[in-house]
Structures are given as C-alpha cells and as structure tokens.
C-alpha positions as CSV (number, residue, x, y, z in Angstrom):
1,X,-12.1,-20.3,-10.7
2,X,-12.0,-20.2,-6.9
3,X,-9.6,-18.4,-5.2
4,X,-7.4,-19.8,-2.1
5,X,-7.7,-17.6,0.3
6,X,-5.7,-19.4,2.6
7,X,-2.7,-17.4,0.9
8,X,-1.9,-14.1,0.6
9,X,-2.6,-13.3,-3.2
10,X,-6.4,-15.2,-2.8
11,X,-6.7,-13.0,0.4
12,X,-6.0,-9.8,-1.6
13,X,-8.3,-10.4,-4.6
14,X,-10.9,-11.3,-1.9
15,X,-11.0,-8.2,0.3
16,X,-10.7,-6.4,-3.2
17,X,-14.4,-7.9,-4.0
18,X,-13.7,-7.9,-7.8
19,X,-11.0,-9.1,-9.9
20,X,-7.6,-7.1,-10.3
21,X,-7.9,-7.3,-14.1
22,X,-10.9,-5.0,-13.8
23,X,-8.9,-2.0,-12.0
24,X,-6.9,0.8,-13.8
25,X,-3.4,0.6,-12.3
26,X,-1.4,3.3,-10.8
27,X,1.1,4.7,-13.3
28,X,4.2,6.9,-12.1
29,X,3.4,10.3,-11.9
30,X,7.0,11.2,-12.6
31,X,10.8,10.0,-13.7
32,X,10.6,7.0,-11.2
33,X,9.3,3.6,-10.7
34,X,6.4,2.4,-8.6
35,X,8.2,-0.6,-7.6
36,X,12.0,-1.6,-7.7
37,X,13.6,-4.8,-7.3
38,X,16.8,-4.8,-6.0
39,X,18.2,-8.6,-4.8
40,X,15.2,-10.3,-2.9
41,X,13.7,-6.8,-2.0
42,X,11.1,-4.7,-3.4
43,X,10.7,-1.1,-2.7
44,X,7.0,0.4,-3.7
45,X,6.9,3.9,-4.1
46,X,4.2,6.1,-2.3
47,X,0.8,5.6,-3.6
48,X,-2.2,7.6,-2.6
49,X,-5.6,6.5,-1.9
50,X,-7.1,5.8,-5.2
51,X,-9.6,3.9,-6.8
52,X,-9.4,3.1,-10.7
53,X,-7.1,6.1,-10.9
54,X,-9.0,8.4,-9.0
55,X,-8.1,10.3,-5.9
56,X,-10.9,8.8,-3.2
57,X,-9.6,10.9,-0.3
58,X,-8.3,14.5,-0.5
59,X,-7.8,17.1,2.0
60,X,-6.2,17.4,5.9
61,X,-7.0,15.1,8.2
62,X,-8.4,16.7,11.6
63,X,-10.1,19.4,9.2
64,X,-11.6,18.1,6.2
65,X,-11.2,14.4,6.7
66,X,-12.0,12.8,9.9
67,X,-10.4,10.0,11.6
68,X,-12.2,7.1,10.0
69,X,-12.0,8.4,6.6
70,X,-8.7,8.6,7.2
71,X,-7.5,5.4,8.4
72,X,-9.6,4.1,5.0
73,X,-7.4,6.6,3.1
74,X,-4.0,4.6,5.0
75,X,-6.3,1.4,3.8
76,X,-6.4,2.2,0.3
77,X,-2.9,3.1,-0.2
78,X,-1.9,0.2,0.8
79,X,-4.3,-1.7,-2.1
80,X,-2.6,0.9,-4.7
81,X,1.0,-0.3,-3.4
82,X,0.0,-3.8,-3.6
83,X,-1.8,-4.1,-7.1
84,X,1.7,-2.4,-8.3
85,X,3.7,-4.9,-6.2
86,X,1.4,-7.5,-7.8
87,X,1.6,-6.3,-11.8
88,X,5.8,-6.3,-10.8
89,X,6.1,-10.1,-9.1
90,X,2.8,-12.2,-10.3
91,X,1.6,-13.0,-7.1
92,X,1.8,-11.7,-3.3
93,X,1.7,-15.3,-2.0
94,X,5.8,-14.3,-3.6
95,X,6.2,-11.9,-0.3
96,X,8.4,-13.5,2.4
97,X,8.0,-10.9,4.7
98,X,6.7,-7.0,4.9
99,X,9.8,-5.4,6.2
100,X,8.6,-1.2,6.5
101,X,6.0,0.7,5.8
102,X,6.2,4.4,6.1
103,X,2.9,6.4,6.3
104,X,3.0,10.3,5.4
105,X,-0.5,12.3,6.5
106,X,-1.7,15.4,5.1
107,X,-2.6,17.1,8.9
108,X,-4.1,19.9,10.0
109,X,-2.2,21.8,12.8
110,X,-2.7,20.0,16.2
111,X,-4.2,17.0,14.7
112,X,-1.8,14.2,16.7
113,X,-3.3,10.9,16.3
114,X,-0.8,9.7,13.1
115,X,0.5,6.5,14.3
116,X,-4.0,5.4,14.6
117,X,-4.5,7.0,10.8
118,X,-1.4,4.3,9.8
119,X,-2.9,1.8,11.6
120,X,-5.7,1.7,8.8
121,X,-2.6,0.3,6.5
122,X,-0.6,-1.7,9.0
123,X,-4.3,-3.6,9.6
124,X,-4.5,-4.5,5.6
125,X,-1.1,-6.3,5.4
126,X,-2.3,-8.2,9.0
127,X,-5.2,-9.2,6.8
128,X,-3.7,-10.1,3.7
129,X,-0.2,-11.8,4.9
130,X,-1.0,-12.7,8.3
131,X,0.1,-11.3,11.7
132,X,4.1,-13.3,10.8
133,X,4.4,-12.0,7.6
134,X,2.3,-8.8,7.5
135,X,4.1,-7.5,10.8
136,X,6.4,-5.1,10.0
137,X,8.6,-1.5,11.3
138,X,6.6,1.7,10.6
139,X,7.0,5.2,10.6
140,X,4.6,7.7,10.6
141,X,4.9,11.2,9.6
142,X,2.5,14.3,9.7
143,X,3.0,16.5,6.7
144,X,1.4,19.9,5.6
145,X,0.7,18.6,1.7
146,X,0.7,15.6,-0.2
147,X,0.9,15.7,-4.1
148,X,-3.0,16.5,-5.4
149,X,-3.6,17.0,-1.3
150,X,-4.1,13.1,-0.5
151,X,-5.3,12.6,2.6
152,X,-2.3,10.2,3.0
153,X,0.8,8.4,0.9
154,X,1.8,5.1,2.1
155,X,5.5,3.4,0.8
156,X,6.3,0.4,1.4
157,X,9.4,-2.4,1.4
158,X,9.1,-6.0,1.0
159,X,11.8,-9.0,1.2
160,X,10.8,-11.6,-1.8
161,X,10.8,-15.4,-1.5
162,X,13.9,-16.9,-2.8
163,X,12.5,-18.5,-5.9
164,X,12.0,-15.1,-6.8
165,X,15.5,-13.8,-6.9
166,X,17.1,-13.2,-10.2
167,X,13.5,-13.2,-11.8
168,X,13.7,-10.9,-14.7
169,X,12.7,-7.2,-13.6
170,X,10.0,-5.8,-15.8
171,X,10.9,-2.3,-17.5
C-alpha cells in the first residue's frame, strides 16, 4: 500500500523509513499516561529519545553529547511523542494544530545554546504537519538530569480536529 505523503500521518511513517507496526512503543514509566485527551486537546507526556525502547542518547549536552547529537536527541523525542499520539487517535492527519512543545535538556554548566538543541524537535513537526499546522509556542529549559540521564525530554500539546471530539479515550 502506498502511503500519501501529502498528509501528515504518510509524512510520519515516511521520515520513519519502516512501518510503525514494527516499533516497540513507549510504555509509562510510572502512575501516569503518555497521552491524555481532554475535549479536542491532547497532552503527550515527556518522552526521551528512544528507539524500540531503548535509550539512543544519554548524557549532558556540552560534555558528553555535542550539539548535533543533540538536536537528533530533540528529533527523536518528538517521534516517541508522536507514535504515542498516534497508538491514542489513529492517525496524525487527526491533528488540527501543534499548540506547545516544551523541550527540557540535560546541560552541562555553561552550555547555552537550548533554544538550537529544541530546534531539532520544532524542525520534525515543520516536516510532518507543515509550517501552519506544525508551528507552534515553545519553551526551552536547561536541566541538571533527566530520568536514565536523556540527553533531552520533549512534551508536547496538540488541539484535535473536530470529528475527533467525543471519540472514545482508550484506557
């Protein structure tokens, strides 16, 4: 089957480069959700940079991650948080509209260049919903540890089409 890529969920499973029923899913590490549905809003917990359920990038960036590494650390949150937003709603081509992301980076003192690791995750949601949909407020925050020292935790919170709303919530 050939995906559309002219919308957001074909985008997504494209840039992923294999399909999402192949990839082990994030599970909560705690007494929470990853992703709650409130209304036409969805609020994603932070996910760290994993692949198949595996931290990819651990340490402080400006010591033992470097810049690049770290903005693909920002990137691969941001595939965790959507594969759980997607497992939740179906299909991201259900998104109306990325509303926040917040970016929290394990840093070694004096390391200042946040808001450019972040921009690793803000450029994923250009690419998958566009430069109107994916455009969205940020925060980012330079922490002294992450939970298993990630590299970086990215949240996010999304406003869902309307044919959405009311949908039943998954447990």
């Amino acid at each position: 089957m050939k995906l559309d890529d002219s919308a957001p969920d074909g985008r997504f499973q494209k840039i992923l480069g294999r399909p999402v029923a192949g990839r082990k899913l994030a599970k909560p590490s705690g007494l929470y959700q990853l992703v709650v549905r409130h209304g036409a809003m969805a609020y994603v917990s932070g996910h760290a940079p994993k692949i198949d359920g595996t931290l990819a990038v651990a340490g402080k960036v400006g010591d033992d991650i470097d810049f690049p590494k770290a903005q693909e650390a920002a990137r691969l949150c941001v595939v965790q948080c959507l594969l759980s937003l997607r497992r939740e709603i179906g299909s991201l081509d259900h998104v109306e509209r990325v509303i926040k992301l917040v970016g929290f980076v394990n840093v070694a003192p004096g390391f200042l260049r946040l808001p450019a690791v972040v921009d690793g995750a803000s450029a994923l949601l250009h690419e998958v919903f566009g430069n109107v949909i994916g455009q969205h407020a940020r925060s980012s925050m330079g922490v002294a540890e992450l939970p298993d020292g990630a590299a970086v935790v990215i949240e996010l919170v999304l406003a869902l089409r309307d044919d959405l709303n009311g949908a039943a919530i998954s447990p």
